[in-house]
PQR file of N, CA, C, O and H, with PARSE charges and radii, in Angstrom:
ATOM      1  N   UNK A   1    -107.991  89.189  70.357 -0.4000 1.5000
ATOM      2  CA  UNK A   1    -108.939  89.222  69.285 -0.0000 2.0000
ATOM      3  C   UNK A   1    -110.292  88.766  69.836  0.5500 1.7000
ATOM      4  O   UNK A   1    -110.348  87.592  70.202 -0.5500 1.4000
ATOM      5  N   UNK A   2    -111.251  89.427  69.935 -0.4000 1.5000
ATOM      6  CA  UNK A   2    -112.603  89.075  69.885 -0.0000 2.0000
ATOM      7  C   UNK A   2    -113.338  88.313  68.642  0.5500 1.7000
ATOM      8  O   UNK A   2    -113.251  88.766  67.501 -0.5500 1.4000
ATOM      9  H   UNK A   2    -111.205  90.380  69.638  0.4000 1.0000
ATOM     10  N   UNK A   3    -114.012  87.214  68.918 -0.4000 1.5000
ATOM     11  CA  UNK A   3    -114.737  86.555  67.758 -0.0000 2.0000
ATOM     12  C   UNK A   3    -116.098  87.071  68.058  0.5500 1.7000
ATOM     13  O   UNK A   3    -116.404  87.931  68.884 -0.5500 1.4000
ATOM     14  H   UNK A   3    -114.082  86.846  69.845  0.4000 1.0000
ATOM     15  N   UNK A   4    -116.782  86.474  67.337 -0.4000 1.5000
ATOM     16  CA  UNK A   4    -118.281  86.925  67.502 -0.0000 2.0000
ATOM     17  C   UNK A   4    -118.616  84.966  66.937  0.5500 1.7000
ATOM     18  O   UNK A   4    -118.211  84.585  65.838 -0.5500 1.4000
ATOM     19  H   UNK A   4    -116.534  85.775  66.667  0.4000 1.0000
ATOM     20  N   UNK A   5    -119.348  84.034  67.873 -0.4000 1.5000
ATOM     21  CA  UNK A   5    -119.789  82.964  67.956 -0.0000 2.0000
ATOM     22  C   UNK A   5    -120.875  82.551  66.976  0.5500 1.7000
ATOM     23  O   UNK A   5    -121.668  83.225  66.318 -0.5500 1.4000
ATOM     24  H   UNK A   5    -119.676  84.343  68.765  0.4000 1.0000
ATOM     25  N   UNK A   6    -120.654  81.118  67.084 -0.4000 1.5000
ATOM     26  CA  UNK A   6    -122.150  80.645  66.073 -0.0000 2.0000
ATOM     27  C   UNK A   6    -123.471  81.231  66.738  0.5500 1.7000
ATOM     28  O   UNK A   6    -124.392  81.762  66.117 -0.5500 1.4000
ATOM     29  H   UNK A   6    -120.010  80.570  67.619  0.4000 1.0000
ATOM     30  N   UNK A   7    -123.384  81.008  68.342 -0.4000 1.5000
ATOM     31  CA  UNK A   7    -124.660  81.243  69.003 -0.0000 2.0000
ATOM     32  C   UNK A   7    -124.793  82.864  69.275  0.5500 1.7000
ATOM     33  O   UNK A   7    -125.806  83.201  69.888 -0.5500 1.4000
ATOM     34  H   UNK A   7    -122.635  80.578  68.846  0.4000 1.0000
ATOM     35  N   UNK A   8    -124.059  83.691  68.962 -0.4000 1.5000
ATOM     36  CA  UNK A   8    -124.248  85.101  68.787 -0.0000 2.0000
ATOM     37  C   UNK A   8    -123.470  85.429  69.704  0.5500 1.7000
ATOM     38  O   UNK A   8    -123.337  86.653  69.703 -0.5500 1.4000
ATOM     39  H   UNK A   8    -123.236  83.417  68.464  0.4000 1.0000
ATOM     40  N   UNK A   9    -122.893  84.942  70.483 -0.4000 1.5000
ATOM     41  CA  UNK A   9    -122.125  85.329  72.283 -0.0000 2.0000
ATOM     42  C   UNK A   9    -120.523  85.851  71.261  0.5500 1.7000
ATOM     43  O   UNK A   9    -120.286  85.508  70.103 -0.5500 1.4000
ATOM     44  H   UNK A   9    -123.001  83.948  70.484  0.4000 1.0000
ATOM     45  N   UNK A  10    -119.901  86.485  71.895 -0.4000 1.5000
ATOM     46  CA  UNK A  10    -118.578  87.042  72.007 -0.0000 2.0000
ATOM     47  C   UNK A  10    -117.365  86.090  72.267  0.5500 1.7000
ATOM     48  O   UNK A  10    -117.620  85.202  73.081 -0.5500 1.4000
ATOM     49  H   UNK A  10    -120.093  86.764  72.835  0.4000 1.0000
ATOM     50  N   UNK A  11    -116.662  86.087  71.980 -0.4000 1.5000
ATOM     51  CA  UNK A  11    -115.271  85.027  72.965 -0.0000 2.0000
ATOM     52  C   UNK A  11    -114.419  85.711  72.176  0.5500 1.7000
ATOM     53  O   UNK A  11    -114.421  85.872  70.955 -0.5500 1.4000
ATOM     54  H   UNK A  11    -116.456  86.808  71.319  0.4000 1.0000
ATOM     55  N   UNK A  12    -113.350  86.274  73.414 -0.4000 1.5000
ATOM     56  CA  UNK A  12    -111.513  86.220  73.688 -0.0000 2.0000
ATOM     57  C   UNK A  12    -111.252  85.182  73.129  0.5500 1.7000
ATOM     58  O   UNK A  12    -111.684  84.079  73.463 -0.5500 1.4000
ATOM     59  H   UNK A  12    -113.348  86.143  74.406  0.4000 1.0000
ATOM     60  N   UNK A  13    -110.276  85.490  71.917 -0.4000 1.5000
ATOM     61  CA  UNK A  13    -109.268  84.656  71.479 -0.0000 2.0000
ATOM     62  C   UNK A  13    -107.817  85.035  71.692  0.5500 1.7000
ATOM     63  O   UNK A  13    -107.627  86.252  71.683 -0.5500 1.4000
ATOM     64  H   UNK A  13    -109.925  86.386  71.646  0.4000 1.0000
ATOM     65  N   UNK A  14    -106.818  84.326  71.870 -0.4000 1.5000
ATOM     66  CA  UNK A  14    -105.768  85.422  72.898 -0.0000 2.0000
ATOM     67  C   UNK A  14    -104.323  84.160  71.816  0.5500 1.7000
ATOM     68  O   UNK A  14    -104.350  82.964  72.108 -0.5500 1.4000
ATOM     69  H   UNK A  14    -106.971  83.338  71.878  0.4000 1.0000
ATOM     70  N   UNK A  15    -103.536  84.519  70.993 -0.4000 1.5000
ATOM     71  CA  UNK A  15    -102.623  84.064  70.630 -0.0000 2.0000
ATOM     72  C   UNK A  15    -101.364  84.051  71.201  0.5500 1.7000
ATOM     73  O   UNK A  15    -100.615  85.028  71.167 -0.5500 1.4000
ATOM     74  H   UNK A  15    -103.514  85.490  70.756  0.4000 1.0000
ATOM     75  N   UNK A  16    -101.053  82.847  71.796 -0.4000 1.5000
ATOM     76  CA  UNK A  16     -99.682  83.219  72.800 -0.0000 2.0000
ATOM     77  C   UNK A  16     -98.535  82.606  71.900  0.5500 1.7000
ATOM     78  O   UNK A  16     -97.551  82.766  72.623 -0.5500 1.4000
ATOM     79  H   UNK A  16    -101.662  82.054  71.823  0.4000 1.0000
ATOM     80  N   UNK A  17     -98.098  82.008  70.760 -0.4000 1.5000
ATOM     81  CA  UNK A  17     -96.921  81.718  70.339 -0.0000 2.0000
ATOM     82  C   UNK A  17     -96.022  82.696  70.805  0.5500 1.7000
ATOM     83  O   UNK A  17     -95.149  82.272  71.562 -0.5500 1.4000
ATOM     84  H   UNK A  17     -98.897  81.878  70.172  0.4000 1.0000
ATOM     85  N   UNK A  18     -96.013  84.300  70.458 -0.4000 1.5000
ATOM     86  CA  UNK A  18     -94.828  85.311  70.766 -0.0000 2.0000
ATOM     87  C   UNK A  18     -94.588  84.698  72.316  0.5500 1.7000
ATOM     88  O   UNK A  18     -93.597  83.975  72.421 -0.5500 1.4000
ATOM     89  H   UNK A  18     -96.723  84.645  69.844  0.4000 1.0000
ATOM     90  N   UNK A  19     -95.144  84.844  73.153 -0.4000 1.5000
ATOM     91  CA  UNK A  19     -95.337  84.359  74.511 -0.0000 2.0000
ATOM     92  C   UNK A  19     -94.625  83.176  74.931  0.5500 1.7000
ATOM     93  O   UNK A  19     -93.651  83.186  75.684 -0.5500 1.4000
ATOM     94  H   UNK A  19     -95.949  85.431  73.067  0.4000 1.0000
ATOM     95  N   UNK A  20     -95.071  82.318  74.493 -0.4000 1.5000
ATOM     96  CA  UNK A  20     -94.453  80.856  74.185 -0.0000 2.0000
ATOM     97  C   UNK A  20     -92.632  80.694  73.949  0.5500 1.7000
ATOM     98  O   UNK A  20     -91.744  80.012  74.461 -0.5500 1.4000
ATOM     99  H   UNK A  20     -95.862  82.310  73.882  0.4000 1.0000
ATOM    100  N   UNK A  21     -92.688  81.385  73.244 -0.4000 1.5000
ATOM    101  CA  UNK A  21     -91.050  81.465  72.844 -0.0000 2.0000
ATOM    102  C   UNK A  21     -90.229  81.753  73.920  0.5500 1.7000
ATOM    103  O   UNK A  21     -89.433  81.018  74.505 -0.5500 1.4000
ATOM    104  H   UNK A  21     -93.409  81.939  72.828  0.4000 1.0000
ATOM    105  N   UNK A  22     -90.649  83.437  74.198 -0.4000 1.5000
ATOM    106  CA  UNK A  22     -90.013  83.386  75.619 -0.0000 2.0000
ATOM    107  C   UNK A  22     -90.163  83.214  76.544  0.5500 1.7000
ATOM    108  O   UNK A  22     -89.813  84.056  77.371 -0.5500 1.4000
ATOM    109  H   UNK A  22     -91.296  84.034  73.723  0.4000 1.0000
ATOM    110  N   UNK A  23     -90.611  82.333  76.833 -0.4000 1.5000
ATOM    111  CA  UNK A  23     -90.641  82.230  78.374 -0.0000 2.0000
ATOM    112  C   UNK A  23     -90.066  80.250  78.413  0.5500 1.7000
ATOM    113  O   UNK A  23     -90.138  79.198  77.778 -0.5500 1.4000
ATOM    114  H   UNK A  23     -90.895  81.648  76.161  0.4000 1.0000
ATOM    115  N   UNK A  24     -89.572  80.814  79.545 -0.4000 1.5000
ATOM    116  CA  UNK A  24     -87.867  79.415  79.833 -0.0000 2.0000
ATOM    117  C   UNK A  24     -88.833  78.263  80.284  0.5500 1.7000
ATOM    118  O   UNK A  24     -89.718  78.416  81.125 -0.5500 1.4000
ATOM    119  H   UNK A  24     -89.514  81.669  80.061  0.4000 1.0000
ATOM    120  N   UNK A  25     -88.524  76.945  79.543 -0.4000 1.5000
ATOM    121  CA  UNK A  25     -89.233  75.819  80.497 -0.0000 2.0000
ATOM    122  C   UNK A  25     -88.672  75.748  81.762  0.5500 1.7000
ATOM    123  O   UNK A  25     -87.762  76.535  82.025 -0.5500 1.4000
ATOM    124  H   UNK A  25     -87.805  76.820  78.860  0.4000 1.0000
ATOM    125  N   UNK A  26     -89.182  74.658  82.900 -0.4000 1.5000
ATOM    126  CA  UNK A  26     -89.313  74.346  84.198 -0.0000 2.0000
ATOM    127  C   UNK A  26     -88.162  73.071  83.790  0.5500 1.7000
ATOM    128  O   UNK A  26     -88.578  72.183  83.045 -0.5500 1.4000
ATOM    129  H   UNK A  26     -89.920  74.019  82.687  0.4000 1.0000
ATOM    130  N   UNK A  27     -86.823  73.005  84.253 -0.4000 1.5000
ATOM    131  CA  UNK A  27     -86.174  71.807  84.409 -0.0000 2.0000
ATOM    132  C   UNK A  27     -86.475  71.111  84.663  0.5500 1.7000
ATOM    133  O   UNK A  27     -86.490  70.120  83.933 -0.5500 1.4000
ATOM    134  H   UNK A  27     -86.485  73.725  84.858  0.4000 1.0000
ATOM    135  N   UNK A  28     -86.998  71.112  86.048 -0.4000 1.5000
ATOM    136  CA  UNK A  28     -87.399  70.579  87.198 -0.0000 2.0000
ATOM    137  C   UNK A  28     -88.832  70.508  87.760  0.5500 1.7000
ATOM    138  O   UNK A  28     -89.327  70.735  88.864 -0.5500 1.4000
ATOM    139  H   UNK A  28     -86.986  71.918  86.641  0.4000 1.0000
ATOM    140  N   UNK A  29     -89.566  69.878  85.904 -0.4000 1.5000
ATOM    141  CA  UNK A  29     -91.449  69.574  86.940 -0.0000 2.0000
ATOM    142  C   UNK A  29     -91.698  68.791  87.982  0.5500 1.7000
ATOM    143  O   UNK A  29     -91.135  67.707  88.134 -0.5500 1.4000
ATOM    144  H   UNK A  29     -89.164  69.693  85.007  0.4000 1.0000
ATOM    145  N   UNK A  30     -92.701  69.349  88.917 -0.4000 1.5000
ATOM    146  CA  UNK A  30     -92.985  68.369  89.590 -0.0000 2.0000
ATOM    147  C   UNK A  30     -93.429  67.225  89.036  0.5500 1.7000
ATOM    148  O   UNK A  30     -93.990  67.261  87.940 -0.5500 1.4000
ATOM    149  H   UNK A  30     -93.158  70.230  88.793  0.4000 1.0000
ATOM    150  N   UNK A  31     -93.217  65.904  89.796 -0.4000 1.5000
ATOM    151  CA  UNK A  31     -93.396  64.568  89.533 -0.0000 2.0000
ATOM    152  C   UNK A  31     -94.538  64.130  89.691  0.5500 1.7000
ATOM    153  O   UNK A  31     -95.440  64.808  90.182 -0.5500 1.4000
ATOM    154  H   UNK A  31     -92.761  65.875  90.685  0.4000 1.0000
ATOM    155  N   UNK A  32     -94.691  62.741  89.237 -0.4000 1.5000
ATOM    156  CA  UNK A  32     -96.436  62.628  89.330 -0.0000 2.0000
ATOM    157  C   UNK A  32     -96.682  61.847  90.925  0.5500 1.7000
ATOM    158  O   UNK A  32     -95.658  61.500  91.514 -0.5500 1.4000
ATOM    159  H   UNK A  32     -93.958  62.191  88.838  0.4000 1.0000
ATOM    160  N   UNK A  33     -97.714  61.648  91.437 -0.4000 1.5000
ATOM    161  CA  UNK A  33     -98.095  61.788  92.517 -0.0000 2.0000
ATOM    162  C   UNK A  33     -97.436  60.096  93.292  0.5500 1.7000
ATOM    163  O   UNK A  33     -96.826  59.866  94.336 -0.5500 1.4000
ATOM    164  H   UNK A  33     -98.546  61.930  90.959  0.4000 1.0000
ATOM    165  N   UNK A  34     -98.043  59.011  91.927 -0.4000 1.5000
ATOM    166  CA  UNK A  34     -97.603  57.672  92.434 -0.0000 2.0000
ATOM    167  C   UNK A  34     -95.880  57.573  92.027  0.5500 1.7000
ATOM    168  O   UNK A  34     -95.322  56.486  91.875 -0.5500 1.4000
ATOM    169  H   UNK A  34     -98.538  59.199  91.079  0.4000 1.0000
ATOM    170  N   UNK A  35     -95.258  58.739  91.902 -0.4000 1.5000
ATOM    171  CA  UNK A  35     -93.664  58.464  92.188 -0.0000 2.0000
ATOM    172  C   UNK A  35     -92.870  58.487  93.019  0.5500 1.7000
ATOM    173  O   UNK A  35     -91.834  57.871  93.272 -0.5500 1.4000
ATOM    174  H   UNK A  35     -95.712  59.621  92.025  0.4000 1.0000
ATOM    175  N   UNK A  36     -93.764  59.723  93.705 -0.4000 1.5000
ATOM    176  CA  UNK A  36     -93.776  60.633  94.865 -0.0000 2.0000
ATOM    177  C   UNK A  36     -94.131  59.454  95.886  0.5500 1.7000
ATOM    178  O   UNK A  36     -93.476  59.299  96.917 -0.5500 1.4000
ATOM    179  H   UNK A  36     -94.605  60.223  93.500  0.4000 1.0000
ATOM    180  N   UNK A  37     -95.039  58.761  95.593 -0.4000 1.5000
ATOM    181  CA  UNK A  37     -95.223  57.708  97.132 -0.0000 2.0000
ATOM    182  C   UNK A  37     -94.458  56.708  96.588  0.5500 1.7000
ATOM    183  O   UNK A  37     -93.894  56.204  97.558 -0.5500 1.4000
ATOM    184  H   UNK A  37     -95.571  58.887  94.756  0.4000 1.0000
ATOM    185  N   UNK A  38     -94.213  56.297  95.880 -0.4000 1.5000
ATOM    186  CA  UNK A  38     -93.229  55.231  95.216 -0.0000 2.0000
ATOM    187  C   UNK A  38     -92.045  55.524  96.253  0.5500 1.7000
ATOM    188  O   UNK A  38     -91.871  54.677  97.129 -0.5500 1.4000
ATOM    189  H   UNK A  38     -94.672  56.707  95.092  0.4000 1.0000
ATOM    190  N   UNK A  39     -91.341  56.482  96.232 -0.4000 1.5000
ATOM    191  CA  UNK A  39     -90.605  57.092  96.796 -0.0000 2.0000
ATOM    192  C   UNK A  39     -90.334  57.269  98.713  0.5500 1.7000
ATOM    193  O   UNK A  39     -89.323  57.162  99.407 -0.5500 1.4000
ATOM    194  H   UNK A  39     -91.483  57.171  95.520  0.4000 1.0000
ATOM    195  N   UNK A  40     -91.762  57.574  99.031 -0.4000 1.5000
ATOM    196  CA  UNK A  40     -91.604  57.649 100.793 -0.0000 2.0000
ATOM    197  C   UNK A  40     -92.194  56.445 101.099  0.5500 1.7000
ATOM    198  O   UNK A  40     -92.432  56.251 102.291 -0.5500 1.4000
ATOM    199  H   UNK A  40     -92.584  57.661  98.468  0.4000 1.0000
ATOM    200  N   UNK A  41     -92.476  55.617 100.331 -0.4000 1.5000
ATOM    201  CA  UNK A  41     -93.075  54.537 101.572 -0.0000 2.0000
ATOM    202  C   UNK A  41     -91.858  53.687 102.314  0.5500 1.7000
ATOM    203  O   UNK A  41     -90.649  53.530 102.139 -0.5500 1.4000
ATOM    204  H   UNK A  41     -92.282  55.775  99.363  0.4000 1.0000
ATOM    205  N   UNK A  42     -92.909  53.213 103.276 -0.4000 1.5000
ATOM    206  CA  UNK A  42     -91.287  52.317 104.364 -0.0000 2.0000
ATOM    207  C   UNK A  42     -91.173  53.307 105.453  0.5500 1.7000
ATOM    208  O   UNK A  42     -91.011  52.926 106.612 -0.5500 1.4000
ATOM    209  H   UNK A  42     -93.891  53.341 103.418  0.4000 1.0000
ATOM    210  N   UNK A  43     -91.277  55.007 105.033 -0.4000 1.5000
ATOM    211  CA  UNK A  43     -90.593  55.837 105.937 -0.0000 2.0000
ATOM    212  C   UNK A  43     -91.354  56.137 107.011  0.5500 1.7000
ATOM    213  O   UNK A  43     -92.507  56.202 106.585 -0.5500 1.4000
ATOM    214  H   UNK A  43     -91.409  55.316 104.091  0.4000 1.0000
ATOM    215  N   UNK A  44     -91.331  56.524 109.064 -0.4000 1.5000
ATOM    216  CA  UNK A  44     -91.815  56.939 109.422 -0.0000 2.0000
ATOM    217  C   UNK A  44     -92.473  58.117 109.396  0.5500 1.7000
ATOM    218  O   UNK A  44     -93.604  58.294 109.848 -0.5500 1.4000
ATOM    219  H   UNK A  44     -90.394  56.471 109.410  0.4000 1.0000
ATOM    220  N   UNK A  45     -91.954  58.733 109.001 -0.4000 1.5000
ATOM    221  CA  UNK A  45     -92.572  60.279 109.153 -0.0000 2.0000
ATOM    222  C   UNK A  45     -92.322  61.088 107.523  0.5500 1.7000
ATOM    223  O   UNK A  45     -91.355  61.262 106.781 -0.5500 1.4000
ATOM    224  H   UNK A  45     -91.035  58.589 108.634  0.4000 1.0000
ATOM    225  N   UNK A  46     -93.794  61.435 107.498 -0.4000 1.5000
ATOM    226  CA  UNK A  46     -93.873  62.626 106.220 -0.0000 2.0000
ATOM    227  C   UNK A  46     -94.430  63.803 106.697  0.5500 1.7000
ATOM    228  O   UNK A  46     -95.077  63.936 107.736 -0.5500 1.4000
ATOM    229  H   UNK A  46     -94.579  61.293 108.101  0.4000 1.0000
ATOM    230  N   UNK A  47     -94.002  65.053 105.486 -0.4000 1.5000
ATOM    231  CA  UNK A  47     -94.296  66.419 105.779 -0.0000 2.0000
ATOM    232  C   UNK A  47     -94.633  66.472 104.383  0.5500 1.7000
ATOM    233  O   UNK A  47     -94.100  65.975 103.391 -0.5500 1.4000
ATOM    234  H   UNK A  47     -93.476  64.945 104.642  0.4000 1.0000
ATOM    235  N   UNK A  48     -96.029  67.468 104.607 -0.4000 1.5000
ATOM    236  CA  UNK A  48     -96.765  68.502 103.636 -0.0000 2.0000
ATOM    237  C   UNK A  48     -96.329  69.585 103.547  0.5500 1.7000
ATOM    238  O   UNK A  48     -95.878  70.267 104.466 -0.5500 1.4000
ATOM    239  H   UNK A  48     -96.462  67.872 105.412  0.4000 1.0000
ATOM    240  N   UNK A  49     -96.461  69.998 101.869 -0.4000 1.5000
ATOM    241  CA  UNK A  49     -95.866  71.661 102.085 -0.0000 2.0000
ATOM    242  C   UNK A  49     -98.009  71.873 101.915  0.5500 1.7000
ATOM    243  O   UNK A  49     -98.489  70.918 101.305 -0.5500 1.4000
ATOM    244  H   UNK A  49     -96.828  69.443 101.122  0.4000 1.0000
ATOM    245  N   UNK A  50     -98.811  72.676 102.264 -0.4000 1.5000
ATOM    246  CA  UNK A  50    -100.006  73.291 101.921 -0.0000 2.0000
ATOM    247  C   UNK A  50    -100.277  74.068 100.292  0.5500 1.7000
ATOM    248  O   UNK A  50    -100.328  75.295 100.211 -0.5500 1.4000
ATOM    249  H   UNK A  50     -98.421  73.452 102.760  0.4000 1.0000
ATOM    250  N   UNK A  51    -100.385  73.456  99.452 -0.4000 1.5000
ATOM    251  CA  UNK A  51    -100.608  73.811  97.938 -0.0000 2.0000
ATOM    252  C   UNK A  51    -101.556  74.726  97.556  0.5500 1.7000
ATOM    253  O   UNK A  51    -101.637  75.596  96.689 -0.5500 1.4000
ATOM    254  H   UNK A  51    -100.343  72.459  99.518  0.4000 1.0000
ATOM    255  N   UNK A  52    -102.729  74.000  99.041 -0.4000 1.5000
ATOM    256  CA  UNK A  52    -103.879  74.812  98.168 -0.0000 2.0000
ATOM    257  C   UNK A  52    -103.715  75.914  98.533  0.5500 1.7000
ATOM    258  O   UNK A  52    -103.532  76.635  97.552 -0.5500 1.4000
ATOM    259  H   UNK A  52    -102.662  73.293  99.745  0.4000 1.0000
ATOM    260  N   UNK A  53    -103.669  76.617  99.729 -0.4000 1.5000
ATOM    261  CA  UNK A  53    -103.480  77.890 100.105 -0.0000 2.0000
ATOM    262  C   UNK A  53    -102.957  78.781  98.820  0.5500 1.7000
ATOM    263  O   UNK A  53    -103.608  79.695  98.314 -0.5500 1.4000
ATOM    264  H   UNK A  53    -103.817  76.032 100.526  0.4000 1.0000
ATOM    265  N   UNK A  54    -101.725  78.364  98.414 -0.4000 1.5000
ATOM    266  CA  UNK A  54    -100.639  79.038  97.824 -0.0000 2.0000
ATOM    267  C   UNK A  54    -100.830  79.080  96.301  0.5500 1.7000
ATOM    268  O   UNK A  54    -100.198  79.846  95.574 -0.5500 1.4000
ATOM    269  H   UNK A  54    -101.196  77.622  98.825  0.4000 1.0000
ATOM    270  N   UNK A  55    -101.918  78.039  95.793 -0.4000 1.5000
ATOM    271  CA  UNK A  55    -102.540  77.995  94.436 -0.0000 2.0000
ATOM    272  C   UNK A  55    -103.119  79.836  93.831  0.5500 1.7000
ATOM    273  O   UNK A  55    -103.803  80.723  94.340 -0.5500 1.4000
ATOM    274  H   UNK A  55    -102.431  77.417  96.383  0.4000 1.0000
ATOM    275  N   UNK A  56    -102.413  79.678  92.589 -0.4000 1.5000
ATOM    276  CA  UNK A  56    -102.716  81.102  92.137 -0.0000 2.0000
ATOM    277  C   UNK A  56    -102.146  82.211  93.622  0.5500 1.7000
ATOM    278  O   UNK A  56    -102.762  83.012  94.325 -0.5500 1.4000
ATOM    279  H   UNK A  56    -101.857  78.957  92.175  0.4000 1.0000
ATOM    280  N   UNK A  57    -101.340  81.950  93.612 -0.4000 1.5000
ATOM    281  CA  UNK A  57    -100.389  83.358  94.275 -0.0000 2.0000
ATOM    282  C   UNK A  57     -99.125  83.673  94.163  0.5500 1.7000
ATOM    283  O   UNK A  57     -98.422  84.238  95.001 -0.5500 1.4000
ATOM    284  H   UNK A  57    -100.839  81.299  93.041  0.4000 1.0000
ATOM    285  N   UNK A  58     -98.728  83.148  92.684 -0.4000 1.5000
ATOM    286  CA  UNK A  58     -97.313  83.507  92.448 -0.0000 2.0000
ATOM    287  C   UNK A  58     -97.650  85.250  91.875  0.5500 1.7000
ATOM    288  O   UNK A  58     -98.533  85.599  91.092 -0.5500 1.4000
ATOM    289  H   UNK A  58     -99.299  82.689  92.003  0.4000 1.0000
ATOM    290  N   UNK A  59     -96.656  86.087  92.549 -0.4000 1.5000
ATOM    291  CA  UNK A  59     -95.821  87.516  92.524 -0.0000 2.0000
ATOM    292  C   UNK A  59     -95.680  87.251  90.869  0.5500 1.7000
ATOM    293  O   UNK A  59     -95.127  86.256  90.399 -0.5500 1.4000
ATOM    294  H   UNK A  59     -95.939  85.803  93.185  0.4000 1.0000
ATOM    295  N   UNK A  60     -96.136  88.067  90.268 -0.4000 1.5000
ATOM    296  CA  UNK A  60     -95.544  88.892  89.026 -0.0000 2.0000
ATOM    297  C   UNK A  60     -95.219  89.940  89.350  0.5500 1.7000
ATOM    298  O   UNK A  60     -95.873  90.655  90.109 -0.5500 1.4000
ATOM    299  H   UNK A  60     -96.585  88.876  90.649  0.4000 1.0000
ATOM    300  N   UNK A  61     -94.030  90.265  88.778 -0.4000 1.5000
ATOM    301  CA  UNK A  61     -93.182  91.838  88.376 -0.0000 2.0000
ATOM    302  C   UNK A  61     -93.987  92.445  87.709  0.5500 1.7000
ATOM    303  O   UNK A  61     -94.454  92.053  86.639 -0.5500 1.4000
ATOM    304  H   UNK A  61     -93.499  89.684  88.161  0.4000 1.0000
ATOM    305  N   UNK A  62     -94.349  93.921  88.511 -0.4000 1.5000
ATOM    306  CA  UNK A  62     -95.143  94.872  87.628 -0.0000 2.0000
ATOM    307  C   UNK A  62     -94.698  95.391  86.525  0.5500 1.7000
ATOM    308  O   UNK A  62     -95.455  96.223  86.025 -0.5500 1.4000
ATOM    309  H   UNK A  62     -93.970  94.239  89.380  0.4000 1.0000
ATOM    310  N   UNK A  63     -93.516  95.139  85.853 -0.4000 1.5000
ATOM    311  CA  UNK A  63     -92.954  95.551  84.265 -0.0000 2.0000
ATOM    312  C   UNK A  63     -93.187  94.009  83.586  0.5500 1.7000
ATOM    313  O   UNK A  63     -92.481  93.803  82.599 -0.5500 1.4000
ATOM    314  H   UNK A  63     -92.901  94.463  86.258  0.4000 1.0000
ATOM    315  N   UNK A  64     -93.884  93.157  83.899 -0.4000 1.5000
ATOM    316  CA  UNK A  64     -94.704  91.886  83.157 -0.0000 2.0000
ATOM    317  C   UNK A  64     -96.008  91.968  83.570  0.5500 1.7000
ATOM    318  O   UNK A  64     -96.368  90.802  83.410 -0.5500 1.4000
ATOM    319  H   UNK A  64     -94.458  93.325  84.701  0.4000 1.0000
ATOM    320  N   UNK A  65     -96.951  92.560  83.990 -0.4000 1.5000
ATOM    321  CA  UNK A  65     -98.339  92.595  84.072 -0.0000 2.0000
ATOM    322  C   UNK A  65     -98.476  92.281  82.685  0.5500 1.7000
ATOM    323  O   UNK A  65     -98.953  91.195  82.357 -0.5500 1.4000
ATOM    324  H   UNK A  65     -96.658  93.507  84.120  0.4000 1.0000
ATOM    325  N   UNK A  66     -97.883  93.627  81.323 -0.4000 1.5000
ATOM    326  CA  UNK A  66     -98.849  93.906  80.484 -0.0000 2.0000
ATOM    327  C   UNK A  66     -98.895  92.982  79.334  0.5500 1.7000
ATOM    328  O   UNK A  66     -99.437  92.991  78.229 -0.5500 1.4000
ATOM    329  H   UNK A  66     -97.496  94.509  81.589  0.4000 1.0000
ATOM    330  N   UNK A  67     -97.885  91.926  80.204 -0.4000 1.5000
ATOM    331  CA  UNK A  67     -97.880  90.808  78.872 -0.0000 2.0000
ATOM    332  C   UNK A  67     -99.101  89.719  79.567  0.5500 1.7000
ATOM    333  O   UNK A  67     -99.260  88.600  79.078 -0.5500 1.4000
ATOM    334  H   UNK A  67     -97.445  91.918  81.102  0.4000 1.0000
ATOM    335  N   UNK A  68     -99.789  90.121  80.563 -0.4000 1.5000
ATOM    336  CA  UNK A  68    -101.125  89.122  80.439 -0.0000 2.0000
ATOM    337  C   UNK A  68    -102.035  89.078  80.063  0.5500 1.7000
ATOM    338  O   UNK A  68    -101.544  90.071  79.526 -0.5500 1.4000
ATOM    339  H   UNK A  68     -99.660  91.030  80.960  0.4000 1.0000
ATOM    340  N   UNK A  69    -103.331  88.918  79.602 -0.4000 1.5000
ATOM    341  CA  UNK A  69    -104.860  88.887  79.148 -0.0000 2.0000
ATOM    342  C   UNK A  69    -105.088  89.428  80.112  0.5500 1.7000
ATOM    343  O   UNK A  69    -105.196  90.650  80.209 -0.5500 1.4000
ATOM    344  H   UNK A  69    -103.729  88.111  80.038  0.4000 1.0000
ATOM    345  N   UNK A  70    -105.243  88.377  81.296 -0.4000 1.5000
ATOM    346  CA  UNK A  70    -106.568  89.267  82.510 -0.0000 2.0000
ATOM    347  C   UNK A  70    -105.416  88.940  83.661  0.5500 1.7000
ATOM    348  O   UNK A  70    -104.324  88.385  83.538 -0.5500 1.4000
ATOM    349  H   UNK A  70    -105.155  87.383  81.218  0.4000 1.0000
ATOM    350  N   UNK A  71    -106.025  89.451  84.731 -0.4000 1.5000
ATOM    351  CA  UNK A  71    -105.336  89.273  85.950 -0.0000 2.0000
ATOM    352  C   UNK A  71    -106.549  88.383  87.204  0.5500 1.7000
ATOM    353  O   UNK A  71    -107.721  88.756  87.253 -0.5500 1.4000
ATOM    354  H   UNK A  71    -106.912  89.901  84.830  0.4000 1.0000
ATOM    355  N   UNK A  72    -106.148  87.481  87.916 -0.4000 1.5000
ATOM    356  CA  UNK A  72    -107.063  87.233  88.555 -0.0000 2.0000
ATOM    357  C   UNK A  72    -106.864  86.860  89.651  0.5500 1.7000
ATOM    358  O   UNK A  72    -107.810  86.578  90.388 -0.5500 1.4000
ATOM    359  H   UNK A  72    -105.196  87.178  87.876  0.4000 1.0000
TER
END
């Protein structure tokens, strides 16, 4: 749905409840950061996985594109 603004500009309004429903929560969120070191300290040696690289590059199935707004 397009609005039309107080200041005259345009804005996407995009209703995701249908959306919402289906799609399965995450069992398994990641944890928050001071749990995570809560967790390794004491230890010699830690490993990074690289996040930022990999930020915004999860694979969608092209028979779910058309359930997005935009693609980016």
């Amino acid at each position: 749905m397009i609005i039309l603004k107080k200041n005259g500009k345009l804005q996407i309004c995009v209703d995701y409840h249908k959306l919402n429903v289906q799609t399965k929560t995450n069992p398994f969120p990641l944890p928050f950061l001071d749990l995570v070191l809560d967790l390794v300290v004491g230890h010699k040696m830690y490993s990074f996985m690289d996040g930022y690289s990999g930020y915004n590059q999860i694979k969608m199935a092209k028979e779910n594109k058309d359930k997005m707004t935009f693609i980016s």
